[in-house]
C-alpha positions in Angstrom: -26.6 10.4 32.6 -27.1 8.3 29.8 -25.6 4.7 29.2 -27.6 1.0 27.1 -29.1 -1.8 29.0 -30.5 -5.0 28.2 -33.8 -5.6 29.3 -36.9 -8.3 29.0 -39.7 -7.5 30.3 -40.8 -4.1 32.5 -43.8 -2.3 33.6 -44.3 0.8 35.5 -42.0 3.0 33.9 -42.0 5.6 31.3 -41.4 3.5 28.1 -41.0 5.2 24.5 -39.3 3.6 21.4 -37.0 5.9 20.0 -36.4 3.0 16.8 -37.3 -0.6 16.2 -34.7 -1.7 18.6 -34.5 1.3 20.8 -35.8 2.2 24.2 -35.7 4.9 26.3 -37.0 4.6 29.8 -37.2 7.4 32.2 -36.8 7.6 36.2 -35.1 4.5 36.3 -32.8 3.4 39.4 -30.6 0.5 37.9 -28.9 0.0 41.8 -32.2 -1.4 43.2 -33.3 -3.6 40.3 -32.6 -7.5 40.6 -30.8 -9.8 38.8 -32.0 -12.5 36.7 -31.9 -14.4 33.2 -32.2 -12.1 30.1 -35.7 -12.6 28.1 -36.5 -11.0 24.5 -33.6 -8.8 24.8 -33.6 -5.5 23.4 -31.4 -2.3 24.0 -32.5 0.4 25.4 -31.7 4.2 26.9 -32.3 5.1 30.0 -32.0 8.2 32.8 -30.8 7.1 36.3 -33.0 8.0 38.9 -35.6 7.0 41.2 -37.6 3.4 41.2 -38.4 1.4 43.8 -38.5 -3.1 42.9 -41.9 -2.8 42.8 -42.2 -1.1 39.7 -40.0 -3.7 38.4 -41.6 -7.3 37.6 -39.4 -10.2 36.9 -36.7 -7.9 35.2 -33.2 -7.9 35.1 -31.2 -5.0 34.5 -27.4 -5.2 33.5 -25.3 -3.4 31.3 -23.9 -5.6 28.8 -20.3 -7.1 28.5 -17.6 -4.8 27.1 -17.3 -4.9 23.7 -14.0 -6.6 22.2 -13.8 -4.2 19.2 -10.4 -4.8 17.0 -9.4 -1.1 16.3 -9.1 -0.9 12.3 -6.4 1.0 11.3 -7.8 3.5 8.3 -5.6 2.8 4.9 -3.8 5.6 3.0 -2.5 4.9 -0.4 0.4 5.7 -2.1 0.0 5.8 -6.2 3.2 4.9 -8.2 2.2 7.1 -11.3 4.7 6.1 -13.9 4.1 2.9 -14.5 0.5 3.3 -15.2 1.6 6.0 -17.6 2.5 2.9 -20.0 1.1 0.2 -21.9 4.2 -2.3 -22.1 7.0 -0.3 -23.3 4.6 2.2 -25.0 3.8 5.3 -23.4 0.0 5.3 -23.1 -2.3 8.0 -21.5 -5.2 5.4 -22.3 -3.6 3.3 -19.9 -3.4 5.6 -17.3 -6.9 7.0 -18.0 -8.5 3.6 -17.5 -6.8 2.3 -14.9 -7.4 5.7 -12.6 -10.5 5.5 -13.2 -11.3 2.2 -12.1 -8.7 2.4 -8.9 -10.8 5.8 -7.8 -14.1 4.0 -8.5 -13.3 0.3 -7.0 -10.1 0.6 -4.9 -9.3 3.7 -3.0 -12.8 5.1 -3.3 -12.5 7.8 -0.7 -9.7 6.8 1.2 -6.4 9.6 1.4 -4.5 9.1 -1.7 -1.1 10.4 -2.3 0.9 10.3 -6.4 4.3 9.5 -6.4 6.3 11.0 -9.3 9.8 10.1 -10.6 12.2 13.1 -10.3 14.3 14.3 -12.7 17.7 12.1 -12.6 16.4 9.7 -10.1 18.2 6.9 -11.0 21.7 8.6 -11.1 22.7 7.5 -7.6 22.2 3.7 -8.5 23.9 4.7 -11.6 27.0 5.7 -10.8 27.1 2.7 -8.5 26.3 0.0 -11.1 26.3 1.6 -15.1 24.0 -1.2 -16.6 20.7 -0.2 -13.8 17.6 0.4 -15.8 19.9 0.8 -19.1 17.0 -0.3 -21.6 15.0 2.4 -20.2 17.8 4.7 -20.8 18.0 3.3 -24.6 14.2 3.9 -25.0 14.3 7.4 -23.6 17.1 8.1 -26.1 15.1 7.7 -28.9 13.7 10.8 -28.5 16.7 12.5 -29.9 15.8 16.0 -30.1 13.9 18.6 -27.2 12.1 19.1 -30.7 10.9 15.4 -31.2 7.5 15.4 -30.7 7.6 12.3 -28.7 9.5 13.9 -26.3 7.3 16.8 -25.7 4.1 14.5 -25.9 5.8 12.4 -22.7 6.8 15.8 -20.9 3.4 17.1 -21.8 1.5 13.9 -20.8 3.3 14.4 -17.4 1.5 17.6 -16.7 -1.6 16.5 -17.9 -1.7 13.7 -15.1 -0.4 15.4 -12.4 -3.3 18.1 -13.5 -6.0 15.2 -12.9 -4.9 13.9 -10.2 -4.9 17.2 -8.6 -8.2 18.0 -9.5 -9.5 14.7 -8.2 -8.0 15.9 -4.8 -4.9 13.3 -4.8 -1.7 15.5 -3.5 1.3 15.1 -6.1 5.0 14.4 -4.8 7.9 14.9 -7.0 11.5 15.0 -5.6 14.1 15.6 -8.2 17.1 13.7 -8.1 15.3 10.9 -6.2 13.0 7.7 -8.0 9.5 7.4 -7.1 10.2 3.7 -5.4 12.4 5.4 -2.8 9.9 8.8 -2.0 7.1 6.0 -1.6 9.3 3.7 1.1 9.8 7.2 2.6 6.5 7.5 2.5 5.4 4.5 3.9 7.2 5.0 6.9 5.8 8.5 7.9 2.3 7.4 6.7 3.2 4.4 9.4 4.2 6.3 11.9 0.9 8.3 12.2 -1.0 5.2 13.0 -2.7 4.4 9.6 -2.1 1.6 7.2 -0.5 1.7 3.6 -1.5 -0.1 0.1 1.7 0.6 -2.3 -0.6 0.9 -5.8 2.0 0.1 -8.4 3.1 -2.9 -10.4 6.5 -3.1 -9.5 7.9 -5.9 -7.7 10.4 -4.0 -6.1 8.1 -2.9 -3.3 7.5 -6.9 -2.3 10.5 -6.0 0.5 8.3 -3.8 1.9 5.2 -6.0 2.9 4.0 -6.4 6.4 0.9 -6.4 8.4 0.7 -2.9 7.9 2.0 -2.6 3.9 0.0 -4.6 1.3 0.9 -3.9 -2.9 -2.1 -3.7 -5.1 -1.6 -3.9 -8.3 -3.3 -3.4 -11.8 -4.1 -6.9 -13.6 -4.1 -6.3 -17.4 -5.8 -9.9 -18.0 -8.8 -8.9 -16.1 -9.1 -5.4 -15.9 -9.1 -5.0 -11.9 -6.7 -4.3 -9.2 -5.9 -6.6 -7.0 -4.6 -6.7 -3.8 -1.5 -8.5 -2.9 -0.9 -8.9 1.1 1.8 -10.6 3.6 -0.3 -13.6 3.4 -0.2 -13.4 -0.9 3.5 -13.1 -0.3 4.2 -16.3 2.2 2.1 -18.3 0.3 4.0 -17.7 -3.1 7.6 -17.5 -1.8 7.6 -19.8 1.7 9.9 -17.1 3.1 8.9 -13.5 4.8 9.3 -10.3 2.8 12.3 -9.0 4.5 14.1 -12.0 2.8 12.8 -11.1 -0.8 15.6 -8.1 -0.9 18.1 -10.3 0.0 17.0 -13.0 -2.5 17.0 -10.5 -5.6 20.4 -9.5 -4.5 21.5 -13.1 -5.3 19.5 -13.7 -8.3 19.6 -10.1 -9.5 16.7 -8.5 -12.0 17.2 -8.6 -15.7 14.6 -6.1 -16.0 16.5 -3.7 -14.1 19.5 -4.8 -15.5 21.4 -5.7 -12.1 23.1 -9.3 -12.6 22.8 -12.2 -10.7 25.5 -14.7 -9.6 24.6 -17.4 -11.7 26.3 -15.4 -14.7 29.5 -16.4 -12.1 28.2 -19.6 -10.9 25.1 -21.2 -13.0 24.6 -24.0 -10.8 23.6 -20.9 -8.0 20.0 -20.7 -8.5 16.7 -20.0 -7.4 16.6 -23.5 -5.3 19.7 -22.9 -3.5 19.5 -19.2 -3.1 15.8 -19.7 -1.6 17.1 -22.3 1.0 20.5 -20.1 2.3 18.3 -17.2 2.3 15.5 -19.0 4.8 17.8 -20.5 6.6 20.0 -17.3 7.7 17.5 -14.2 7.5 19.1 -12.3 5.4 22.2 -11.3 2.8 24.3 -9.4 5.6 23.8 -12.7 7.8 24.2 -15.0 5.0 27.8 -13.4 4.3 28.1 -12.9 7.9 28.2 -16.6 7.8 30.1 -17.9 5.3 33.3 -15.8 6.6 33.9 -18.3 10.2 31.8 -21.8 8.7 30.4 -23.6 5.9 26.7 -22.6 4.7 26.4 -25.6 2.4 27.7 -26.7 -0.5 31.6 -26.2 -2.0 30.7 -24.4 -4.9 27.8 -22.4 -2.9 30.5 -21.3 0.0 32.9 -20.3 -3.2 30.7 -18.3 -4.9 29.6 -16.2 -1.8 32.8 -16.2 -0.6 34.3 -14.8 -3.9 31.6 -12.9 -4.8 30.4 -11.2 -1.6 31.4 -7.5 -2.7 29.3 -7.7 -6.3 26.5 -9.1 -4.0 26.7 -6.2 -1.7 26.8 -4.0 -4.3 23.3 -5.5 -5.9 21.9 -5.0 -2.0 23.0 -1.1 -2.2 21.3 -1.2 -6.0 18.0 -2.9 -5.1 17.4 -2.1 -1.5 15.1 1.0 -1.1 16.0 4.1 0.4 13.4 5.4 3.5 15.3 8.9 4.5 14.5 10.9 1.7 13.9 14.8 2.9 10.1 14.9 1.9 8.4 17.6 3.6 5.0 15.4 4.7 1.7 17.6 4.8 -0.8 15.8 7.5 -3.7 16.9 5.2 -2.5 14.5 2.8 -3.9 12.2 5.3 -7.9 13.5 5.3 -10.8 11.6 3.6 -10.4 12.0 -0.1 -13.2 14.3 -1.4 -14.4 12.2 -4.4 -17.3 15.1 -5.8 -14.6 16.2 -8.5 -13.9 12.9 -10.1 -16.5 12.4 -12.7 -16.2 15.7 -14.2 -12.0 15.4 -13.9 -11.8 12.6 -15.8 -14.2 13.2 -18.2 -12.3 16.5 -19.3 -9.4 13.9 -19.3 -11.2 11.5 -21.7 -11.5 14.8 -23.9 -8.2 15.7 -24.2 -7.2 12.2 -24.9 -9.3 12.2 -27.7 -8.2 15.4 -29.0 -4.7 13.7 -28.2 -5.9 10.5 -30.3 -6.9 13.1 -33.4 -3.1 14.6 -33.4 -1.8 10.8 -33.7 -1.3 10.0 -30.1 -2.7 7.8 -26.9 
């Protein structure tokens, strides 16, 4: 049997340092030792068996308290490839190059990674629902008029080549076509949840804010400084005095002109950020806020009005904006295991090749 013990002082027994702080002491019978105060305190190992308290002088055997250890939950994260894939509006495998590198080499280090990929027609479904959603994205894509533009197939091409890398640097690729990368990652986050670990979302896009919690943090790639940084629950409160299960309903108020979903001051311009913050806080949420305004008044004339009137083109920015977390992704549990990180320097240096060869032909 084999258990630690403080100790500080004993004689008589078979003593032998297995380390600078390390005893192990044979033939030792722990039930007939006596108790008293701790001196020069060291841990040691011992076998139970017999001594008598004469072989003990002035020493005081106990094992020591338990120890309050806070379990730490082991972190998997989820990569949002396409937006790394650009430099502003410019598609840029630079970009991508530099800023995998320095997220394997600072960030995830070995910790289970798992690349997210658009799939094809992903944003048809919010689409159909409202026509203007991501429309200057459409407009830029269109540029590339012909399957023969060679813009077109650099993009396509530039796909394959970073879900190639990735691949090689052990990082599992997911790609469900017809669905966007936001909603397989919210998927994601809650299978990876529900196996006990915690999740970093690494992408720039705000639209994962409404997913923070204890367990979900954001980090993101900070072009002024070069780094990723991490963007927690904490981050969030701090910034917006409200918890992240309001920030869904808030954008559904204000919209995103980004993402080309209106807001209700185009209606109402006196409806702002101010007055959207404090309904928002004050009831929860949208489905409460409108829940609300249908049996009493929730502030202001022009602010019950507005919802009032406009309560349909606000749930129609909730079904817009809101991220979907039941999309049929068939989850591999060896996505979860330690990242092996042996293949990374010679990856991405046969990246840095072919983006130079790239550079030659014209393109980054």
């Amino acid at each position: 049997m084999e258990s630690y013990l403080r100790i500080s002082r004993i004689s008589g027994c078979n003593v032998s340092w297995c380390s600078p702080n390390l005893l192990t002491i044979q033939n030792l019978s722990i039930s007939e030792t006596p108790q008293i105060k701790f001196r020069n305190l060291v841990k040691i190992r011992f076998s139970a068996h017999s001594i008598t308290r004469s072989l003990v002088n002035d020493t005081n055997l106990v094992a020591p308290p338990p120890e309050n250890k806070v379990s730490r939950k082991k972190r998997v994260f989820l990569l949002d490839v396409n937006p790394l894939r650009y430099d502003g509006s410019r598609l840029s495998l630079l970009s991508f190059a530099r800023w995998i590198s320095i997220f394997f080499s600072e960030v995830s280090l070995s910790d289970p990674v798992i690349a997210v990929f658009d799939g094809e027609g992903g944003n048809e479904y919010r689409r159909q629902i409202l026509p203007s959603y991501k429309a200057k994205r459409r407009k830029t894509t269109q540029i590339f008029s012909s399957v023969e533009d060679p813009r077109l197939l650099y993009s396509l091409r530039s796909r394959e080549v970073v879900s190639n890398v990735l691949q090689q640097c052990n990082v599992p690729v997911v790609k469900i076509e017809e669905h966007e990368a936001d909603d397989v990652i919210a998927t994601l986050v809650e299978q990876v949840l529900l196996r006990g670990f915690k999740v970093v979302i690494a992408s720039p896009d705000k639209d994962f804010k409404q997913l923070i919690s204890e367990d979900v943090q954001i980090v993101l790639p900070v072009m002024k400084f070069e780094r990723w940084s991490f963007y927690t629950l904490k981050h969030y409160i701090a910034q917006h005095k409200c918890d992240p299960q309001s920030d869904l309903s808030l954008r559904c108020i204000l919209g995103d002109e980004i993402d080309g979903v209106p807001g209700i001051q185009q209606f109402v311009p006196g409806f702002g950020r101010k007055t959207a913050s404090k309904l928002v806080r004050k009831y929860g949420s949208l489905e409460n806020l409108l829940a609300a305004v249908k049996i009493r008044s929730v502030g202001r004339n022009y602010a019950q009005e507005a919802l009032t009137k406009y309560a349909d083109f606000l749930q129609r920015n909730y079904q817009v904006l809101s991220l979907k977390r039941d999309i049929d992704i068939q989850f591999d549990d060896h996505w979860l295991k330690t990242r092996d990180q042996e293949n990374d320097s010679a990856a991405l240096s046969s990246f840095m090749l072919h983006l130079r060869r790239a550079q030659a032909s014209g393109y980054q």
